[in-house]
C-alpha positions in Angstrom: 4.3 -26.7 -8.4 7.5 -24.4 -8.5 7.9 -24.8 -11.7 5.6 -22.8 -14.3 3.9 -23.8 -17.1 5.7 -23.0 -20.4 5.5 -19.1 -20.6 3.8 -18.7 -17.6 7.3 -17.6 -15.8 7.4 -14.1 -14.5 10.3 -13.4 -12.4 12.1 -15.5 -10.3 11.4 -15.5 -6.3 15.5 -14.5 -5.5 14.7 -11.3 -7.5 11.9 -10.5 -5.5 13.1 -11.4 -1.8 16.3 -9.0 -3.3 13.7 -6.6 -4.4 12.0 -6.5 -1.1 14.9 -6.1 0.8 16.4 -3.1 -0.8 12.8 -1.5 -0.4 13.1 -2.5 3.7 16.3 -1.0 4.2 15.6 2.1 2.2 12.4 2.9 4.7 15.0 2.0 7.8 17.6 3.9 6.1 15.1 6.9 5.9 13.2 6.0 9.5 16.7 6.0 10.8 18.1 9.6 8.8 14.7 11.5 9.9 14.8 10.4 13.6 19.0 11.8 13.6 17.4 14.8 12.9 15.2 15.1 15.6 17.6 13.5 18.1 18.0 10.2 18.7 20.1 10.0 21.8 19.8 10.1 25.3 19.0 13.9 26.8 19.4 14.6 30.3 15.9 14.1 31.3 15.4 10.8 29.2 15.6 9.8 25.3 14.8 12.1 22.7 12.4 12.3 20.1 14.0 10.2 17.3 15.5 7.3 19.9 13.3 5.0 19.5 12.4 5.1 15.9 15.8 5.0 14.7 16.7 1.9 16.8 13.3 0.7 15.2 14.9 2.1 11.7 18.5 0.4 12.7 16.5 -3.4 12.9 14.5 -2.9 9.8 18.1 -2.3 7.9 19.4 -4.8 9.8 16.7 -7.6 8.9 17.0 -6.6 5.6 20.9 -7.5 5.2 19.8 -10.8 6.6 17.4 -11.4 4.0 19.5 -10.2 1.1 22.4 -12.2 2.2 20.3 -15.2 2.2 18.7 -14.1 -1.2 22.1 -13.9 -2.4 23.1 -18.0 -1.3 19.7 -19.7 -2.0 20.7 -20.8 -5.7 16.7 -22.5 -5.6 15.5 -18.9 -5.3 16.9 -18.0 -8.1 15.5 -21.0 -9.9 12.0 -21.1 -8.8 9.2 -18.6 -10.7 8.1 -16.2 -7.9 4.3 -16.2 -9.6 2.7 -17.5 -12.8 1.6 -14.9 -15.7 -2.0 -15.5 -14.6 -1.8 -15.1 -11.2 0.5 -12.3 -11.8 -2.3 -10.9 -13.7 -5.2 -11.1 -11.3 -3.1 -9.1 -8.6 -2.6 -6.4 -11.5 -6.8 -6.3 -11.9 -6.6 -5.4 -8.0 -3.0 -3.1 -8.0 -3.9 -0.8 -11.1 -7.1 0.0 -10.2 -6.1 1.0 -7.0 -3.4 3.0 -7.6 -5.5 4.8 -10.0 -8.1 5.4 -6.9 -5.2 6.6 -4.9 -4.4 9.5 -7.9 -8.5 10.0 -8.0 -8.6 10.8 -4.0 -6.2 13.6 -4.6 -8.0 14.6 -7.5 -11.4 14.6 -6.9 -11.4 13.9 -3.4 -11.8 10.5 -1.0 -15.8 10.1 -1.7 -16.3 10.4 -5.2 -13.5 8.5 -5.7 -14.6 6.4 -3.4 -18.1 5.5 -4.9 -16.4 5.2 -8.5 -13.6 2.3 -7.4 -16.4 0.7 -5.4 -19.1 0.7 -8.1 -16.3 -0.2 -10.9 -15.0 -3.4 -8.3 -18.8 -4.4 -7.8 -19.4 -4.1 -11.7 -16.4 -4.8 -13.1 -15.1 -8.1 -10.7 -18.9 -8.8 -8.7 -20.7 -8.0 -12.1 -23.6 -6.5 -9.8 -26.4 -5.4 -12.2 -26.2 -1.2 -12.3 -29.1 -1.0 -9.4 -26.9 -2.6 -7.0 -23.6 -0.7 -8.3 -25.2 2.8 -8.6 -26.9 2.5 -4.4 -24.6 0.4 -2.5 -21.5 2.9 -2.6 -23.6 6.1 -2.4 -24.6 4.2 0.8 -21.6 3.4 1.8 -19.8 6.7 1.6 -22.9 8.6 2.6 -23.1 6.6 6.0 -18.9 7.1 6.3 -19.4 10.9 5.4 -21.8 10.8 8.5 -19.5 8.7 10.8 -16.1 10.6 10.0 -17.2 14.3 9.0 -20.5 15.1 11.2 -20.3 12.4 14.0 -16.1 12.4 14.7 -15.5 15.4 13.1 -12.5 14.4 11.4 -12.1 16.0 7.9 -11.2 13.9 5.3 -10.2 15.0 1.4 -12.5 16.8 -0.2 -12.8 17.7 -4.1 -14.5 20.1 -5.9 -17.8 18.0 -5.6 -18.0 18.7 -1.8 -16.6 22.1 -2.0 -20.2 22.7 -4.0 -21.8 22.2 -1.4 -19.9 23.4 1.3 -17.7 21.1 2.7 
């Protein structure tokens, strides 16, 4: 099962576990910098702000040593094909789309974008016939507009759509 079909190998599962760890140590490495900056010792009446988090950011960088040193002696990691090209390929259907929703929530704001990447999923993936797609997320986002913007009161990001009607 490790081993791909011919042309289905993508990268191997050593470069990804390196990959990984890098990315870990760079968010303790930055988790550890910020909380220096707002103190991270002990104060006279108790630890400050930033002691906790950079012990917190200390293990992450830690851990990921750990794994990158072990990346570095499994020679079957380096061997074995982390995920097939069609695999690979269905995750992309999912990642693409949704970084593209994250760009359209700071364009046009979270419930537009919202209905469109809910409606495209349903159409696109569910292949919902165009009743189903064009009412379930206007639904949707109209019952979380109520929840989070009249009920809890907690704004979310508008766009120019809801700055129409005065949100």
């Amino acid at each position: 099962m490790d081993n791909p079909v011919d042309g289905e190998k993508t990268v191997s599962t050593r470069s990804v576990e390196i990959g990984v760890a890098l990315l870990i140590f760079a968010l303790g490495a930055i988790e550890m910098w910020d909380s220096w900056r707002l103190g991270a010792g002990w104060a006279s009446d108790g630890p400050q702000s930033g002691y906790f988090p950079f012990r917190i950011g200390a293990i992450l960088c830690g851990s990921s040593l750990i794994i990158l040193f072990r990346a570095f002696r499994d020679e079957q990691a380096a061997a074995k094909n982390f995920v097939p090209k069609s695999q690979f390929r269905q995750v992309m259907h999912v990642l693409l789309p949704s970084l593209f929703y994250v760009f359209l929530i700071w364009a046009i704001g979270i419930y537009v974008a919202s209905i469109l990447y809910i409606g495209a999923f349903m159409r696109i993936i569910g292949r919902y016939g165009w009743g189903m797609v064009c009412a379930v997320p206007i639904c949707v986002m109209a019952v979380l507009f109520m929840m989070f913007e009249v009920w809890f009161l907690v704004p979310l990001p508008k766009g120019p759509i809801e700055e129409l009607f005065g949100y």
